[in-house]
C-alpha positions as CSV (number, residue, x, y, z in Angstrom):
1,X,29.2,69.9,-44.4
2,X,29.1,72.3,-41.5
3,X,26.9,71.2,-38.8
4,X,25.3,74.6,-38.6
5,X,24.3,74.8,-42.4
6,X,21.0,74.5,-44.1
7,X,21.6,71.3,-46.0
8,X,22.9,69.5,-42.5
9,X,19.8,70.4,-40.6
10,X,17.3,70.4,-43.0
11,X,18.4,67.2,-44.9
12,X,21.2,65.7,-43.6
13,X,20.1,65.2,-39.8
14,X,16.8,64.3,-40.6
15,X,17.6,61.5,-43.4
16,X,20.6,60.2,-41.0
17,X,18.2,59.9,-38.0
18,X,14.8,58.2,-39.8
19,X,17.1,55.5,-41.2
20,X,19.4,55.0,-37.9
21,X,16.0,54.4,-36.1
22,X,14.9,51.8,-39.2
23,X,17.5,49.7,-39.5
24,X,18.3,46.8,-37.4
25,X,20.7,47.2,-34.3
26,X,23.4,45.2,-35.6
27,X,23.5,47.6,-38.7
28,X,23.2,51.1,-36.6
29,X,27.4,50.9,-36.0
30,X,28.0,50.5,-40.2
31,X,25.2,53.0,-40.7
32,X,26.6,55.4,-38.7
33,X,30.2,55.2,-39.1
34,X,29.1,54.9,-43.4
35,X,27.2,58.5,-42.6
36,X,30.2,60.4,-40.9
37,X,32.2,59.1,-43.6
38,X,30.0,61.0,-46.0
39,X,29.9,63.7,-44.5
40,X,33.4,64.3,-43.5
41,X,33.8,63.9,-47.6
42,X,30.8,66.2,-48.8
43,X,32.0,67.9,-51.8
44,X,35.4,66.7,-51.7
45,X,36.0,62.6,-51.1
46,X,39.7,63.2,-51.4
47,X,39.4,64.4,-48.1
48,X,39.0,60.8,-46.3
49,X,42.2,59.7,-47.4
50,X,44.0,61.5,-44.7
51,X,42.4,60.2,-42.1
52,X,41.5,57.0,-43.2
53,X,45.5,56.6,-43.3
54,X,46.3,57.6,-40.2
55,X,42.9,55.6,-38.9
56,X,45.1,52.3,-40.0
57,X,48.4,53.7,-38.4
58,X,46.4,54.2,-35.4
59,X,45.1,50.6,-35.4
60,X,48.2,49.0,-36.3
61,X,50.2,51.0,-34.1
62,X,47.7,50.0,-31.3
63,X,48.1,46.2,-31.7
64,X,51.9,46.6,-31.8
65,X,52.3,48.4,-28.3
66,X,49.7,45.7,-27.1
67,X,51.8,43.1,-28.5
68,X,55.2,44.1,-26.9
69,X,54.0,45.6,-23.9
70,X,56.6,44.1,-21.8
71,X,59.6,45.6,-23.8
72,X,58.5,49.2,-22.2
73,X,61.4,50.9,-24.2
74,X,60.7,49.7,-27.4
75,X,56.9,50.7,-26.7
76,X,58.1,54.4,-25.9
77,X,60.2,54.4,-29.1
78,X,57.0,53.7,-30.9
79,X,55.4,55.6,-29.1
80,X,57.1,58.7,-29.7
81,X,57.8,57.8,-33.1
82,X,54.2,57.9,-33.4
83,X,53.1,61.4,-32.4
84,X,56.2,62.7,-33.9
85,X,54.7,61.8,-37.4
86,X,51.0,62.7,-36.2
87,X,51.8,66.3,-35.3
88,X,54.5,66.8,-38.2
89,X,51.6,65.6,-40.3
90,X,48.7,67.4,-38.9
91,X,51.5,71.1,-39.0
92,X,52.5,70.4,-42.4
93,X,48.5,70.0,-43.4
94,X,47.2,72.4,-41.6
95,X,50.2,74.9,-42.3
96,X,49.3,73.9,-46.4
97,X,45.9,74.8,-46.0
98,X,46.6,77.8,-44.7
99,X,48.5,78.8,-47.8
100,X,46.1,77.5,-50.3
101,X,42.8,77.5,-49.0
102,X,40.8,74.6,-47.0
103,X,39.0,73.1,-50.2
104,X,40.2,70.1,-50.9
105,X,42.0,70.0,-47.1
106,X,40.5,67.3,-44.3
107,X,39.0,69.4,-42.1
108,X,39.4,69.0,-38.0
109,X,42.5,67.6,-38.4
110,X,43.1,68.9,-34.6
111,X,40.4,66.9,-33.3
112,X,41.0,64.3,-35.3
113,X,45.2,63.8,-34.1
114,X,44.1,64.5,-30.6
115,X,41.5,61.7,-30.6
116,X,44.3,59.8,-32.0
117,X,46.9,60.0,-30.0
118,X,44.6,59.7,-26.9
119,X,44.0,55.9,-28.0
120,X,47.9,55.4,-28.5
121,X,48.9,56.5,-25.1
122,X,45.9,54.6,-23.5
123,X,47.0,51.3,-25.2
124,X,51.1,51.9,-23.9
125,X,49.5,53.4,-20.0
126,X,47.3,49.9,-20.3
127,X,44.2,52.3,-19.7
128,X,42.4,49.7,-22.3
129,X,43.1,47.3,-24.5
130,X,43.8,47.6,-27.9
131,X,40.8,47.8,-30.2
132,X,40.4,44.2,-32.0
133,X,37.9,45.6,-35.0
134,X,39.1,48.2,-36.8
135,X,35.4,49.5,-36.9
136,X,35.1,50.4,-33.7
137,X,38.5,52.8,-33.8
138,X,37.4,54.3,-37.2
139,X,33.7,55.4,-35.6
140,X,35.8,56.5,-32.1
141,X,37.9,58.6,-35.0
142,X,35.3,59.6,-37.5
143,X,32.0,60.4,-35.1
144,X,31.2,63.3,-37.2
145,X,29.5,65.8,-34.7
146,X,32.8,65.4,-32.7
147,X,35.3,66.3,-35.5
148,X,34.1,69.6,-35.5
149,X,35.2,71.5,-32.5
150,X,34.9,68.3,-30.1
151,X,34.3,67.7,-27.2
152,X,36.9,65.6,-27.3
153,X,36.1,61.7,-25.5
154,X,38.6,59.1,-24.5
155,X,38.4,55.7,-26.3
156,X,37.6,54.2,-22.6
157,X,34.5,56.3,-22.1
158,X,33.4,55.6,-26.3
159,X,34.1,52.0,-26.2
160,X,32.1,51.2,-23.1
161,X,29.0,53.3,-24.3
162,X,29.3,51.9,-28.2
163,X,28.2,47.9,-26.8
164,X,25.8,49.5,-24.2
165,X,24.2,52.2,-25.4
166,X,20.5,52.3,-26.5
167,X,17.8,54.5,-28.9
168,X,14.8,55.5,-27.9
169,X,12.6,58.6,-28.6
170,X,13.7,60.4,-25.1
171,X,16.6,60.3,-25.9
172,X,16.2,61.7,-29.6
173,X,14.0,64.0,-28.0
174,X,16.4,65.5,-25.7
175,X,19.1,65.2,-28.6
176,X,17.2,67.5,-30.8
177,X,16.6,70.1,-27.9
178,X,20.2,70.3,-27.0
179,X,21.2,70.6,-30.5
180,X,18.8,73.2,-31.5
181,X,19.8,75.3,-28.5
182,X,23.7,74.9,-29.5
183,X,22.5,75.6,-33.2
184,X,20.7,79.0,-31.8
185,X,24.0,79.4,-29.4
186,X,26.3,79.0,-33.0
187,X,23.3,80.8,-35.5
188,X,22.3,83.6,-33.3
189,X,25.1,84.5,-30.8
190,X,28.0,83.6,-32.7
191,X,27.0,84.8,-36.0
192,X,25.9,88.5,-34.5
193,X,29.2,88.6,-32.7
194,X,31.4,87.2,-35.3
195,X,29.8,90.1,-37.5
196,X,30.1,93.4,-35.1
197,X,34.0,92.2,-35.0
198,X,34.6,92.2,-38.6
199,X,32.7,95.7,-38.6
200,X,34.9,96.8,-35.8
201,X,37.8,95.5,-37.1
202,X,37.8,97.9,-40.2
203,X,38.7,100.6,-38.3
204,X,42.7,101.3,-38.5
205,X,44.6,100.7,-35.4
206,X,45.8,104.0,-35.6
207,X,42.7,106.3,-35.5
208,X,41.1,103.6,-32.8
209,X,39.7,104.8,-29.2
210,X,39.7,103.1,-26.1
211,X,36.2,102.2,-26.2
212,X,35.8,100.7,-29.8
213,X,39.3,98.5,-29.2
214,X,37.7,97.0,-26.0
215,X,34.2,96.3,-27.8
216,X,36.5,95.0,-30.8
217,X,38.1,92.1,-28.0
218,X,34.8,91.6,-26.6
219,X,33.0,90.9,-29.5
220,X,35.8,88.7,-30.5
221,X,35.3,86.6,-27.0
222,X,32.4,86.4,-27.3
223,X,32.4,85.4,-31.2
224,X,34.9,82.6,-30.2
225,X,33.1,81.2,-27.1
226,X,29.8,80.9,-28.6
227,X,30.7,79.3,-31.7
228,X,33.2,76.5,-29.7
229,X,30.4,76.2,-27.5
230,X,27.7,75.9,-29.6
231,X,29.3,73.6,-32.2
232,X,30.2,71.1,-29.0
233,X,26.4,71.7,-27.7
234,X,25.1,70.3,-31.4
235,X,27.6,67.4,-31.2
236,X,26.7,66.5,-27.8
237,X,23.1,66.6,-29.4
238,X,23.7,64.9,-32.0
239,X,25.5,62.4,-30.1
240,X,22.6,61.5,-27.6
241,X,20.3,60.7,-30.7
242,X,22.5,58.0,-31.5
243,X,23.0,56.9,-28.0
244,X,26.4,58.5,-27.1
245,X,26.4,60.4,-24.1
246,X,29.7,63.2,-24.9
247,X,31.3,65.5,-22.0
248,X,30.3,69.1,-22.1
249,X,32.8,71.1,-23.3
250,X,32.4,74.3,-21.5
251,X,30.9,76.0,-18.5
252,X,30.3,79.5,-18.2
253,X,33.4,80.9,-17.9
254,X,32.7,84.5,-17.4
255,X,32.5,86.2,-14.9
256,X,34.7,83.3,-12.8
257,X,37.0,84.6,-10.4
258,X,40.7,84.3,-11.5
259,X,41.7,82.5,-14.7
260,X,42.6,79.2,-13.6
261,X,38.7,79.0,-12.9
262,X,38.2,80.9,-16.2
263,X,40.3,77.9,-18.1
264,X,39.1,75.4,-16.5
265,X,35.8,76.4,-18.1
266,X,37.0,77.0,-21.0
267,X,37.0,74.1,-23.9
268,X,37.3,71.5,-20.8
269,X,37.9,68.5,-22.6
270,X,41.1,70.0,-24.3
271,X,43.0,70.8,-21.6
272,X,42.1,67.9,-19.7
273,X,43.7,66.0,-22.8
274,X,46.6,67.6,-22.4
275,X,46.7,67.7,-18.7
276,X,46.3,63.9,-19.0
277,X,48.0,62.7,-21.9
278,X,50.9,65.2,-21.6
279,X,51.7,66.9,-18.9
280,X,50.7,64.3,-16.3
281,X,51.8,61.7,-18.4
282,X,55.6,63.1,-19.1
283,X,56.1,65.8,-16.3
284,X,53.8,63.9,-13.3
285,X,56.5,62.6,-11.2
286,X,58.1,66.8,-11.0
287,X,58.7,66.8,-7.1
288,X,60.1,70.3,-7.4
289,X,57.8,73.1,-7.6
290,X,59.7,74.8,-10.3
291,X,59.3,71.7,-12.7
292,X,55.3,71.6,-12.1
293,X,55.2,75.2,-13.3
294,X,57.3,75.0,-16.2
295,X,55.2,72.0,-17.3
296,X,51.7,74.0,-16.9
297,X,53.5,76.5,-19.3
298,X,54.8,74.3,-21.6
299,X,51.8,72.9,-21.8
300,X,49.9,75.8,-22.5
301,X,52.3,76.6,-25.1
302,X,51.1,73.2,-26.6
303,X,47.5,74.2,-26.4
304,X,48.0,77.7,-28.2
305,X,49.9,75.5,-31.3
306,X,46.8,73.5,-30.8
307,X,44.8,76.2,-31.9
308,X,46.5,77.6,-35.0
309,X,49.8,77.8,-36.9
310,X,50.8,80.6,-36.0
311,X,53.0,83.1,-33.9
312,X,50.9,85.0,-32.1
313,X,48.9,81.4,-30.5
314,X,51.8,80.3,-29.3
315,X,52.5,83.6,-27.3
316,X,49.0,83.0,-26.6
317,X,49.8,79.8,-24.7
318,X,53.1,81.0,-23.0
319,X,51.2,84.3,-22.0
320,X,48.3,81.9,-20.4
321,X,50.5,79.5,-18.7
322,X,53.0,82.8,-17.3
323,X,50.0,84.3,-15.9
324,X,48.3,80.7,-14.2
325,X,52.1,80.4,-12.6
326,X,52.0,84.0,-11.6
327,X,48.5,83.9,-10.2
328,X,48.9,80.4,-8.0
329,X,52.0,81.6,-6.7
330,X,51.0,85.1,-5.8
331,X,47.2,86.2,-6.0
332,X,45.6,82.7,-5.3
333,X,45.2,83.6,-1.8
334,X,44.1,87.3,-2.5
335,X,41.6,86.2,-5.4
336,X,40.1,83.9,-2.8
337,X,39.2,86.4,-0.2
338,X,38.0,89.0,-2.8
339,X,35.8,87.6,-5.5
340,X,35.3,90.8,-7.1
341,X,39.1,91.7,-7.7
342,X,39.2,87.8,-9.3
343,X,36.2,88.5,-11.5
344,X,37.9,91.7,-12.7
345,X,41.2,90.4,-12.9
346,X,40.3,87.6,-15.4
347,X,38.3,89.7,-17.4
348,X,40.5,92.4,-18.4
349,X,43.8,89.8,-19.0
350,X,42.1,87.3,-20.4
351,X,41.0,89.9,-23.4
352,X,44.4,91.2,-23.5
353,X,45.1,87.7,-24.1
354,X,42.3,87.2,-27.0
355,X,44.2,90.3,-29.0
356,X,47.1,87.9,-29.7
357,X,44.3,85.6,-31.5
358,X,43.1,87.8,-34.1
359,X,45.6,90.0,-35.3
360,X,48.0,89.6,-38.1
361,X,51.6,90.6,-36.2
362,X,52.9,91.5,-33.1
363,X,53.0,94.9,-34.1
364,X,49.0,95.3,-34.8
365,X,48.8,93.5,-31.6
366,X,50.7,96.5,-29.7
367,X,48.7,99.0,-31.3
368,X,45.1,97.2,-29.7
369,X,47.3,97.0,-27.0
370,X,47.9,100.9,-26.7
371,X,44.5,101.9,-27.5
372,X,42.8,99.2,-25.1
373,X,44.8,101.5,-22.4
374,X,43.8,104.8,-23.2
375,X,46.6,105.3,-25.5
376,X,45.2,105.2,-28.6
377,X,43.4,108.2,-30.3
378,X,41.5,109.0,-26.9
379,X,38.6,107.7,-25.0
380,X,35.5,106.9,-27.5
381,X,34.8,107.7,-30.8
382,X,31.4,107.5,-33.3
383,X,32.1,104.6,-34.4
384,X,32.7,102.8,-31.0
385,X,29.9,105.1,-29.9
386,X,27.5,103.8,-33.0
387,X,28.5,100.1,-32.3
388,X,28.3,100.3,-28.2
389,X,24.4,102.1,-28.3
390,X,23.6,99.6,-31.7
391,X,24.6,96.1,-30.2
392,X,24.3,97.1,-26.6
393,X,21.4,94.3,-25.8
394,X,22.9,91.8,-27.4
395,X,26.3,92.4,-25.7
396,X,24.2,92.2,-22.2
397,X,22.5,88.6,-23.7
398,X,26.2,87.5,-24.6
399,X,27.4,88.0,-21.1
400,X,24.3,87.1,-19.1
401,X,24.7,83.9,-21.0
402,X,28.3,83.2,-20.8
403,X,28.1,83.3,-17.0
404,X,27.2,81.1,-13.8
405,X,24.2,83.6,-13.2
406,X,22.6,82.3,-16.1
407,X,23.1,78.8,-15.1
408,X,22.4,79.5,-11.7
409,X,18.5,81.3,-12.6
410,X,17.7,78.3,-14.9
411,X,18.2,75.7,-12.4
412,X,16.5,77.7,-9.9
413,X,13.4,78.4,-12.3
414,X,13.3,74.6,-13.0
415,X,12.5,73.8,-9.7
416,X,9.6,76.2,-9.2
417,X,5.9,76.0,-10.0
418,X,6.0,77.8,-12.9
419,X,9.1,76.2,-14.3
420,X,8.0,73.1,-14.1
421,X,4.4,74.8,-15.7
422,X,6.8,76.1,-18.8
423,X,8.2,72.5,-19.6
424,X,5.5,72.1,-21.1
425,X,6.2,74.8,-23.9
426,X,9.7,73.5,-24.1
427,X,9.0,71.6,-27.9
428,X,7.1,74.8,-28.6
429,X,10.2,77.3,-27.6
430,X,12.8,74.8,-29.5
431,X,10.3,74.6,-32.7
432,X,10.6,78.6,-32.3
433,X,14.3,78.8,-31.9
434,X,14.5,76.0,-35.1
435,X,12.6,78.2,-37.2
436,X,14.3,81.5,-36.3
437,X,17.8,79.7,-36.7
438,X,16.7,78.5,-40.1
439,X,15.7,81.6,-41.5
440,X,19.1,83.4,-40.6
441,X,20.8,81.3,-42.2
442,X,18.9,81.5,-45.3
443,X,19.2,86.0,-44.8
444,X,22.4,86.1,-43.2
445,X,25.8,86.2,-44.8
446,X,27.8,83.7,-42.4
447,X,31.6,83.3,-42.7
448,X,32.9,80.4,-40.6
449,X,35.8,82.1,-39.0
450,X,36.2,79.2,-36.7
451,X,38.0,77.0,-39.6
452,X,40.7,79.9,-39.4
453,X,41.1,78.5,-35.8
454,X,40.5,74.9,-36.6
């Protein structure tokens, strides 16, 4: 059940929260960890059984590296044994799916193995102990919000807030605003984005201009950011309703000058997992330069396989990771003394890089590729034309909104007379954003092309 749906916000959220606040607090853990289950197995309860297997693996697994913690080799033999099976398993799943169709298929399996494995590797780094109830793993696992898109959330950070956190009708009140403004984020932007690009995508590679191949890669970014961003802004909504404070996930990454500021924005709590849990973990004591590079690109690699099952994200990765190396070993100085060339320089490779994400073969890649530099049948065409002067506004909203300036006005606006004056309208601008979110969804067609991602 797709956080973004009717049923979920309608019914769902509003069911799961009147009977979280009813019950009694030693029952809001079971409650809660119950409801994710049943969500996570909406219309298909085979579903659970994947993870509900690997949610004992984990927990056994767990106790056995805290049990023979001394015998370090052992530990790393399990250790590695461990995500060996968890990634073959999570490939050959996700690899199936993609063959047959996500029906009957457990959905954010990447989440899911990521969350996993976390928890291993803290219990062998002695970050924290193992968990003693298997409860408290399976709701760090099975938090449904998070299993989405994320933000992903170490077992530390969850397992100090699970004893200590507390309800209250602030915090549901500030839950529900965040959510409805990732759901408007996911509803509005996303959905109006994700549709240009299929409309743009129709035209042949062959007959495409310059113009409508660059607003095809725009559209897509801008698809793809808004619905990872907005499905983390609902969890992280969700989340505080129930007392669980999650890490944002993003942070306006366009616009920022050079891309390792652009990735470091951009779906922070994944690449801090691998950062952490990989490359830091396996490649951190690199004295050589040359072995600190190779392990940013190896690990971007990683992150691109994260993403999808395919070719072309891997190339994705190594592309990402070439261009980090290239850029802190030759522009870094450069990009800091001219902001502008930075902002520029991001922009135009990081949407080269997107092409990679949405075509079929290397091939139709080269041909966006071509036509994205004025190769391609000339400059503009109708169609790009037709598009450009039809979405133009809501192109401008994308960008305004995907960048510090927004940030920056908002915070500034808070602060002033009159900003602190519209507050007061805040329930009455959510309640507005609700009702508009709620009837596209009931007029729009809506195809989640984030599961071909996820």
């Amino acid at each position: 059940m797709p956080l973004s749906s009717l049923t979920f916000t309608v019914l769902t959220l509003p069911v799961l929260l009147l009977l979280y606040y009813c019950i009694p607090e030693k029952g809001k853990q079971w409650y809660l960890l119950a409801g994710s289950l049943v969500i996570y197995g909406w219309g298909s309860p085979v579903r659970v059984l994947y993870p509900a297997a690997f949610l004992f693996f984990d927990f056994g697994v767990g106790l056995l590296l805290e049990r023979h913690a001394r015998k370090r080799t052992l530990c790393t033999v399990l250790l590695a044994l461990s995500a060996v099976t968890q990634t073959a398993a999570m490939a050959l799943i996700r690899y199936a799916a993609f063959l047959n169709g996500r029906t009957f298929f457990p959905f954010g399996i990447a989440v899911y193995s990521l969350q996993g494995l976390a928890y291993l590797i803290g219990v062998y780094r002695k970050r924290h102990p193992a968990a003693v109830r298997i409860q408290d793993l399976a709701l760090y696992l099975f938090l449904f919000p998070v299993l989405y898109a994320g933000p992903l959330m170490n077992y530390v950070e969850f397992s100090e807030q699970l004893g200590k956190r507390r309800t209250n009708i602030i915090g549901l009140s500030e839950g529900l605003g965040i959510f409805i403004r990732g759901l408007a984020e996911k509803v509005i932007l996303a959905d109006t984005f994700g549709f240009l690009f299929r409309e743009l995508r129709q035209t042949p590679t062959g007959s495409m201009s310059m113009l409508t191949a660059w607003l095809t890669t725009i559209a897509f970014s801008l698809y793809l950011y808004f619905e990872l961003m907005g499905y983390a802004e609902m969890a992280r909504g969700i989340g505080k309703c129930f007392g669980f404070e999650l890490p944002r996930n993003f942070s306006h990454p366009f616009f920022c000058p050079g891309i390792t500021a652009f990735m470091q924005s951009w779906n922070i709590t994944v690449l801090l997992w691998f950062q952490t849990n990989f490359r830091h973990f396996l490649l951190g004591g690199a004295q050589k330069k040359w072995q600190s590079y190779a392990g940013q690109v190896l690990t971007w690699v990683l992150i691109g396989a994260w993403y999808g099952m395919r070719l072309q994200f891997l190339l994705w990765g190594l592309c990402i990771g070439l261009l980090l190396v290239f850029e802190q070993t030759v522009l870094e100085r450069y990009i800091r003394r001219h902001y502008i060339f930075g902002v520029l320089y991001a922009l135009i490779t990081v949407q080269f890089s997107w092409v990679l994400f949405y075509t079929g073969s290397l091939g139709e890649a080269g041909q966006y590729w071509r036509a994205m530099l004025g190769f391609g049948a000339g400059l503009a065409d109708r169609s790009g034309i037709y598009f450009l002067t039809s979405y133009a506004a809501i192109l401008l909203l994308g960008l305004y909104t995907a960048t510090d300036l927004f940030r920056n006005i908002t915070e500034r606006l808070a602060t002033t007379r009159v900003g602190q004056g519209m507050q007061i309208l805040t329930p009455v601008i959510h309640a507005g954003l609700l009702i508009f979110c709620l009837g596209s969804m009931l007029y729009t067609d809506r195809e989640p092309m984030l599961w071909l991602l996820l």
